[in-house]
C-alpha positions in Angstrom: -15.7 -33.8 -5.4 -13.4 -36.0 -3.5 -9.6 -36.6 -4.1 -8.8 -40.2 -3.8 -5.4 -41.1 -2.2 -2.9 -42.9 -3.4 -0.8 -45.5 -1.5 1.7 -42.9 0.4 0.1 -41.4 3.7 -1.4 -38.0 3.0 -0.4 -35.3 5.4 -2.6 -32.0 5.2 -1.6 -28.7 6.4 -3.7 -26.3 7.1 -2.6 -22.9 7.1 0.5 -21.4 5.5 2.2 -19.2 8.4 5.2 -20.0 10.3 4.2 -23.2 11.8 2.2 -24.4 8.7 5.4 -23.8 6.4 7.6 -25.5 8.8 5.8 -28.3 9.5 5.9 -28.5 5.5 9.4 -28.7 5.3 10.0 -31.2 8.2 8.3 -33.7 5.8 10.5 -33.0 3.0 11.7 -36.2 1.5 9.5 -37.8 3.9 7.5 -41.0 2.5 4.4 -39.0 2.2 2.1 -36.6 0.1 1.6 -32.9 1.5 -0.9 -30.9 0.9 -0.7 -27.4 2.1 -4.1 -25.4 2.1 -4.1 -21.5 2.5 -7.2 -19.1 1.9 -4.0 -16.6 0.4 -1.3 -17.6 -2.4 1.6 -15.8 -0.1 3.1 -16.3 3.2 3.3 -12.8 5.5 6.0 -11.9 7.5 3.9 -10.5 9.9 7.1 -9.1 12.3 7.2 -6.5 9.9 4.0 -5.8 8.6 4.6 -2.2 10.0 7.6 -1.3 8.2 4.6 -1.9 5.5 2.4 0.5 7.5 4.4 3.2 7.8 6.0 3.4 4.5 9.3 1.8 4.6 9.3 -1.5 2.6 7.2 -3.0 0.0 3.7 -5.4 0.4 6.3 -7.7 -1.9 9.4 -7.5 0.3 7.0 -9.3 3.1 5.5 -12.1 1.4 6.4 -15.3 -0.1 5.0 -17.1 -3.0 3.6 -20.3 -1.6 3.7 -22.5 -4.4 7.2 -21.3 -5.2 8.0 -23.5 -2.1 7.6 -27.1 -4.6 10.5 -26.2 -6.1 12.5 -27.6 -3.1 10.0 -29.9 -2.2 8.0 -32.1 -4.6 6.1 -34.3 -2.2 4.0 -30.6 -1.1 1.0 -29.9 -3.2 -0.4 -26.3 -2.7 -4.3 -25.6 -3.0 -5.7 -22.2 -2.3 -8.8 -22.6 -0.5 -10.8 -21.8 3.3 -11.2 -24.8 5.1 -14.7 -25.3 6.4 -15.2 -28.8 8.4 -13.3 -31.6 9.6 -14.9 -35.1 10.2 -12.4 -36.3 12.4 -14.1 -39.9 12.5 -13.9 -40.3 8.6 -10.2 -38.3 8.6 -11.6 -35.6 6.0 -12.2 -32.1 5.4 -14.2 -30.1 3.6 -12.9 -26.6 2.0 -15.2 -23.7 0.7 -15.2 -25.4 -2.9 -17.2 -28.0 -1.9 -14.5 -30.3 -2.2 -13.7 -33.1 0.5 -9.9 -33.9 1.2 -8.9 -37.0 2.9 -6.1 -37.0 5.1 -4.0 -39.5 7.1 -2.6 -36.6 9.2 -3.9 -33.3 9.9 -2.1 -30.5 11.1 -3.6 -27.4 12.3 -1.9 -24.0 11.7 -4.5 -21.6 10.4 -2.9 -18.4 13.0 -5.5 -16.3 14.6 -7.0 -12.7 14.0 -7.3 -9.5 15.6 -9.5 -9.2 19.0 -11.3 -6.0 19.4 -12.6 -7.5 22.9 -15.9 -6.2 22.6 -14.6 -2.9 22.1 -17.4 -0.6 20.9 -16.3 1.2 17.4 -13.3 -0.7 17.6 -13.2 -2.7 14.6 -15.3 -0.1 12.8 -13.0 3.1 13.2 -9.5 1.5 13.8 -7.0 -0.4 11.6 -5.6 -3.3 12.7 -2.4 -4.5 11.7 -2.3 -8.4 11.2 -2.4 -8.8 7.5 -0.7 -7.6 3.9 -4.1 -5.9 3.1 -4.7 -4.0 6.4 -0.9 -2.6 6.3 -1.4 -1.3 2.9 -4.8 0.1 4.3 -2.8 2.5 6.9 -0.5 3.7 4.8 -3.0 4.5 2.4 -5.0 6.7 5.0 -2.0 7.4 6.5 -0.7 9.4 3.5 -4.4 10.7 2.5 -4.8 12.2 5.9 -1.1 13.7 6.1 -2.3 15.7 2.6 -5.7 16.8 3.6 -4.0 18.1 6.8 -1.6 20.5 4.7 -4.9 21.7 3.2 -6.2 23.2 6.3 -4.4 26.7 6.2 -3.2 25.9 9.9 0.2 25.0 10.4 -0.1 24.2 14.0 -2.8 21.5 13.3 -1.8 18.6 11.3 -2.3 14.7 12.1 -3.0 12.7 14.8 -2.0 9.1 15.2 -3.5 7.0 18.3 -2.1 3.8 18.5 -3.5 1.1 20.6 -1.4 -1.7 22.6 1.9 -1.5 24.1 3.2 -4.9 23.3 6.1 -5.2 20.5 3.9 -4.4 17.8 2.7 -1.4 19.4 5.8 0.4 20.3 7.6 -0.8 17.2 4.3 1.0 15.3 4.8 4.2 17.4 8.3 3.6 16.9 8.4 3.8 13.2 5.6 6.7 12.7 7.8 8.7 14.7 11.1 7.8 12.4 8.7 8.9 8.9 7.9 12.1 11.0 10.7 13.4 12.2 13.5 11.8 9.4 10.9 12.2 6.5 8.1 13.9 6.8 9.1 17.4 8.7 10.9 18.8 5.6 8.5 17.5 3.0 5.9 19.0 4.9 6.1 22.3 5.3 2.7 23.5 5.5 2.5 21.8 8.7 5.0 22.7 12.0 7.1 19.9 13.2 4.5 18.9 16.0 1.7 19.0 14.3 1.9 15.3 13.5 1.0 13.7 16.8 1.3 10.0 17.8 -0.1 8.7 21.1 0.4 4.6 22.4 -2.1 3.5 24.4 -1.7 0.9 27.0 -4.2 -0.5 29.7 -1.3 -1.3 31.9 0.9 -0.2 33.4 3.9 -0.8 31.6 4.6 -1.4 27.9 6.6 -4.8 26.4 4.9 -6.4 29.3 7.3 -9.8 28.4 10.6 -8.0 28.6 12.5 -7.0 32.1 11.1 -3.8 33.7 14.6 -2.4 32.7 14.1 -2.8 29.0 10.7 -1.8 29.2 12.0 1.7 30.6 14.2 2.2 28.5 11.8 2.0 25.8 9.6 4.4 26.9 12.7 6.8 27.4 13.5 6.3 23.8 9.8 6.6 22.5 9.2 9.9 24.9 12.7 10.9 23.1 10.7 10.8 19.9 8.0 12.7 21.2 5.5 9.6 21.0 3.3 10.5 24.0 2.4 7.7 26.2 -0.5 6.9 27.8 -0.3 4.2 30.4 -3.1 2.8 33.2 -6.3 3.4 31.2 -8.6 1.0 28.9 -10.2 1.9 25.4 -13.5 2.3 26.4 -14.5 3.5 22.8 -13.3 4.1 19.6 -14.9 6.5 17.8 -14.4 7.8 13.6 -12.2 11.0 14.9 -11.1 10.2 18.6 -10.4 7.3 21.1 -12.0 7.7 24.5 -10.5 6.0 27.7 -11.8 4.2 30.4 -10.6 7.1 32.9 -12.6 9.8 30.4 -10.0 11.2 28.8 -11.3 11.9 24.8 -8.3 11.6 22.4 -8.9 13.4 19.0 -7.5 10.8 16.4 -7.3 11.2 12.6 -5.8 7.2 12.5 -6.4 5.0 15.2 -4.2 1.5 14.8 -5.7 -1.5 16.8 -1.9 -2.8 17.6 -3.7 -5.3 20.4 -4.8 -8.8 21.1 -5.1 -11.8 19.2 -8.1 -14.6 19.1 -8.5 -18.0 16.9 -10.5 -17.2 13.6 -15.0 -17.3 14.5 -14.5 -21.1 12.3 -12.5 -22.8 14.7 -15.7 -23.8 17.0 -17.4 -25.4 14.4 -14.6 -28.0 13.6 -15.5 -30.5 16.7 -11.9 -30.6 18.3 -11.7 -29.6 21.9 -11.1 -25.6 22.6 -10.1 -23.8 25.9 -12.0 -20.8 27.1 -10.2 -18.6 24.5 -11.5 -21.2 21.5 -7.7 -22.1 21.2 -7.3 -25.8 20.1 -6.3 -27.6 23.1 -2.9 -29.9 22.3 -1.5 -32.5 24.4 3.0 -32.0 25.1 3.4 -33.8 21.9 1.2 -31.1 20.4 -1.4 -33.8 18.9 -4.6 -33.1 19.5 -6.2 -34.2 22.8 -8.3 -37.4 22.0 -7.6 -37.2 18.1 -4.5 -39.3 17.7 -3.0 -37.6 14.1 -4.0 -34.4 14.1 -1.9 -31.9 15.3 -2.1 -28.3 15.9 1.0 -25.5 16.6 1.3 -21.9 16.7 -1.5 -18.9 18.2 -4.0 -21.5 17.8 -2.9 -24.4 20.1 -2.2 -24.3 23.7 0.0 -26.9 24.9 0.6 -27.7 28.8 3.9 -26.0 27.8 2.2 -22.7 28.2 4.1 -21.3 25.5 4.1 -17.8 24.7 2.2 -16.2 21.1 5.4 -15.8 19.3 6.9 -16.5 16.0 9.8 -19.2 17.9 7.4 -21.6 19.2 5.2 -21.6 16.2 8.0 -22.7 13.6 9.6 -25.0 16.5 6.3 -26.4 16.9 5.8 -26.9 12.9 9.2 -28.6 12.6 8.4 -30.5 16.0 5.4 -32.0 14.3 6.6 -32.9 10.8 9.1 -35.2 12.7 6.7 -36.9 14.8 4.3 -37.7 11.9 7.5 -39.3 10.6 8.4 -40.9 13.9 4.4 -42.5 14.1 5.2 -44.1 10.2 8.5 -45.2 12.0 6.4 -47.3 14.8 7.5 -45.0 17.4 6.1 -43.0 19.8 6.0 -39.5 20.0 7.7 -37.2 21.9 7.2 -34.2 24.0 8.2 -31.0 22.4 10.7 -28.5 23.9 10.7 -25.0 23.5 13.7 -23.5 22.5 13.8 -19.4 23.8 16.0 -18.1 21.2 14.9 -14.4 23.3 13.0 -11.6 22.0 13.6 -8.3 20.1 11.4 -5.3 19.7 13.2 -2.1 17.4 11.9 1.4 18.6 14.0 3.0 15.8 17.4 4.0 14.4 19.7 2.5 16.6 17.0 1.7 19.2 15.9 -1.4 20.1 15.7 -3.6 23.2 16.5 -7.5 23.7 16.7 -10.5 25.3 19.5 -13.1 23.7 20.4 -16.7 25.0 23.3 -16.7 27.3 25.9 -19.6 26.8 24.3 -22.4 27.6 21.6 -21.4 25.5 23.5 -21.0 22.3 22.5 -23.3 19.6 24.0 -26.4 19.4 25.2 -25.8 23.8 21.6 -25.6 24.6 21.8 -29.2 24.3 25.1 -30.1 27.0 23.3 -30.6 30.1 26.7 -29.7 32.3 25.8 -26.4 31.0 22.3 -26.2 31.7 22.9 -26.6 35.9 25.4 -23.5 35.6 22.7 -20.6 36.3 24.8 -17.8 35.5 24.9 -19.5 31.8 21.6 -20.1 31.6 20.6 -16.1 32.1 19.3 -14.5 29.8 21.4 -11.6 28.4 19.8 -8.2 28.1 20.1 -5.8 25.0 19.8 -2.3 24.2 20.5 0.6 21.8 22.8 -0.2 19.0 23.7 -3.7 19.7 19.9 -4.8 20.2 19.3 -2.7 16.9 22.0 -4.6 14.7 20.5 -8.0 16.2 16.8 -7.4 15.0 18.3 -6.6 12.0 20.3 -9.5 11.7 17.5 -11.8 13.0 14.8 -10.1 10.6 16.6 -10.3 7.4 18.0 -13.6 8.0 14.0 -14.8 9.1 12.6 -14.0 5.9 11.4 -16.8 3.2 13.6 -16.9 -0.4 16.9 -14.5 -1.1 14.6 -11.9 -3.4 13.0 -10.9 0.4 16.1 -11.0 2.1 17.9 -8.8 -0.5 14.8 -6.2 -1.0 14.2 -6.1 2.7 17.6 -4.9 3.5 18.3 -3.1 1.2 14.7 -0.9 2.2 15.9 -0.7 5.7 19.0 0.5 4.8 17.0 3.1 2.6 15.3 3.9 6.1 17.8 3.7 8.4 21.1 4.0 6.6 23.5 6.7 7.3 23.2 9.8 5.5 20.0 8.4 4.1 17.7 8.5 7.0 17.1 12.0 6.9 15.4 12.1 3.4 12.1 12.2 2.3 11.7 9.0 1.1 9.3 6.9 2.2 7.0 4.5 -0.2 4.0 6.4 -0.7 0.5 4.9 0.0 -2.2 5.1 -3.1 -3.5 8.9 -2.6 -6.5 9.6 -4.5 -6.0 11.7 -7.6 -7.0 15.4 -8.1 -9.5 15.0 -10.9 -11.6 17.4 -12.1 -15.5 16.5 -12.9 -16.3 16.2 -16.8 -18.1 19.7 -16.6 -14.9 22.0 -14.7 -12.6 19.6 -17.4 -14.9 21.1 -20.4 -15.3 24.1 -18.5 -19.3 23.8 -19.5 -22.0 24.7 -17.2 -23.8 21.8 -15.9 -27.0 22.8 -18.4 -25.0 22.0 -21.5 -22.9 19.4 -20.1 -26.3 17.1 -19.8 -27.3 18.4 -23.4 -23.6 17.2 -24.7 -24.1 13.9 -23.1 -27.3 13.5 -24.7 -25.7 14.0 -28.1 -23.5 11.8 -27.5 -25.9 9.0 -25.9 -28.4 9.8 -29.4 -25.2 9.2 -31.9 -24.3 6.1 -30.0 -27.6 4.8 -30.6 -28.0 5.5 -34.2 -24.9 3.9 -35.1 -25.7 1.2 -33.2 -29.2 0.8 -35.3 
């Protein structure tokens, strides 16, 4: 089946994440027809898929209803498929369905995946974090294991939590197992002693939030130590195993959870599409972010890489989606493209109440002055300004909320951090649960039959069923 095109240029999108959405919207009102494809019907907020995790928001508050975005936008189409091949010389793709798309422009912003790096047992015995599903997976365990543990008869063992990788997501993962611990957890648990729920991070190097200043990195791991999150710095995973985590310098870890909180690699697909890939299979983009040697299609967000060098963040991947939907526009204008800019808006990573560390534009770097070159040759206005504690703490929040897709989010988000971190509140039991199995007796212990005429009840049962059926 192939879709014919009508007279407008057709602009497909592939991939409904940050740079996918925003590249979307760039073309609104645009003469063209958009068609967005996404193998899910929602758009993830991934920044906080482990508030998910650990139990303090919703799968709902996090994602986005993708075809609720035509309501703004009539020129975007939304089809929920996996995209399989692109013919580049007869400008089509083909998507699981069998169908076959034709497209005047491509853009490519599909996101990437979790790397285990070879890692034995890694993706077999650990969690990652990267999508809707796997977050509700770790609570899930997460809240399984915590009960089993109260079963033991030993208050002095409980849980262990290893988390891998050091970066944001790691210590903001550490960060908020350690807030459901010690704000939640301690008095609704009271078969189990206040450190008997363990959480390690893991980090090959030596330092955590390698992209922040050494003195935001330490003051993150003075807060984490703070909140008893032990950390291990210096050694590899050299194996992860179903109950521990074993490290390259031979340490052995017992772990109940293990979260894979590290590294990021383009989806296995992306080599069979015929474009040209770097050593990492990251689709190689020229400044304008087209393509190299395929005028039209584009690519922006984890899996490009531009000259730019631009770093695997949420910023340049909805910079680079709105960068691309105007120079699609500008081609249909006759003009040429230009190069696109990066705009550092900073970096935040939360470690928990009132804890946080950032990196915020200085002056010059304030919207809208980020733009006045007499600012931009004054290097004291150009720095960087560092954040910490309280001030860092009320900016993620600000930038979260304020980041989210459609006011339902932005209203159910805050109101579940403030459920989590609000004064007076914080101290409460009351986290969202994950999906515990029942307690459910077997049919015999419910009729309180021995198994013998258990068996001759459900042949009775199996005979009458079969006579009335004759």
């Amino acid at each position: 089946m192939t879709r014919t095109a009508p007279s407008l240029p057709h602009v497909v999108i592939v991939g409904g994440g940050f740079a996918g959405i925003n590249a979307a919207r760039a073309l609104r009102g645009a003469p063209v027809r958009v068609t967005l494809i996404d193998r899910r019907v929602y758009n993830t907020f991934q920044p906080l898929l482990y508030q998910v995790a650990t139990g303090g928001l919703n799968p709902g508050d996090v994602t986005h209803f993708l075809r609720s975005l035509r309501i703004a936008q009539p020129n975007l189409d939304i089809v929920h498929e996996h995209l399989m091949e692109i013919d580049t010389a007869a400008r089509t793709v083909r998507l699981l369905d069998g169908q076959t798309i034709a497209f005047d422009y491509l853009v490519l912003a599909n996101g990437v995946t979790t790397a285990y790096h070879g890692t034995p047992g890694a993706k077999e015995n650990s969690f990652a974090v990267y999508s809707r599903s796997q977050a509700i997976a770790i609570r899930d365990t997460l809240f399984t294991r915590l009960e089993r543990a109260t079963q033991q008869g030993d208050r002095r063992r409980g849980l262990t939590v290893v988390v891998i990788g050091g970066g944001p997501t790691g210590v903001e993962m550490a960060g908020a197992l350690a807030e459901l611990r010690d704000q939640g957890l301690e008095p609704a648990y009271p078969e189990l002693e206040g450190d008997a729920f363990r959480i390690v991070l893991v980090q090959r190097s030596e330092e955590i939030l390698k992209p922040f200043t050494p003195k935001l990195r330490r003051y993150a791991k003075a807060e984490l130590a703070r909140r008893h999150v032990e950390v291990r710095l210096g050694s590899g995973v050299a194996e992860v195993r179903a109950d521990a985590v074993a490290l390259s310098d031979g340490t052995v870890i017992p772990s109940d959870l293990t979260v894979w909180a590290t590294g990021v690699a383009p989806h296995e697909e992306v080599r069979f599409w015929n474009l040209p890939l770097d050593d990492g299979d990251r689709i190689r983009v020229g400044e304008d972010l087209q393509v190299e040697g395929l005028p039209g299609i584009f690519a922006a967000g984890d899996v490009a890489i531009a000259p730019q060098d631009l770093p695997q963040l949420a910023q340049p991947a909805i910079q680079g989606g709105a960068h691309i939907g105007r120079q699609i526009q500008r081609i249909l204008r006759g003009e040429p493209t230009q190069r696109f800019e990066y705009y550092d808006k900073g970096q935040l990573a939360i470690i928990g109440r009132r804890s946080a560390v950032g990196e915020v534009p200085g002056l010059a770097n304030l919207p809208v002055l980020h733009r006045i070159p007499v600012l931009q040759r004054v290097p004291l206005l150009r720095r960087m300004i560092a954040l910490t504690g309280r001030s860092a703490w009320m900016a993620w929040l600000f930038v979260h909320i304020t980041s989210l897709l459609g006011p339902r989010n932005k209203l159910t988000v805050m109101i579940g951090l403030v459920a989590r971190y609000g004064s007076g509140l914080y101290r409460k039991p009351v986290p969202i649960v994950g999906d515990v199995p029942a307690i459910r007796p077997s049919k015999a212990e419910r009729l309180r039959l021995p198994e013998q005429q258990l068996e001759a009840v459900d042949d009775a049962a199996a005979e009458e069923t079969s006579a009335a059926t004759d």
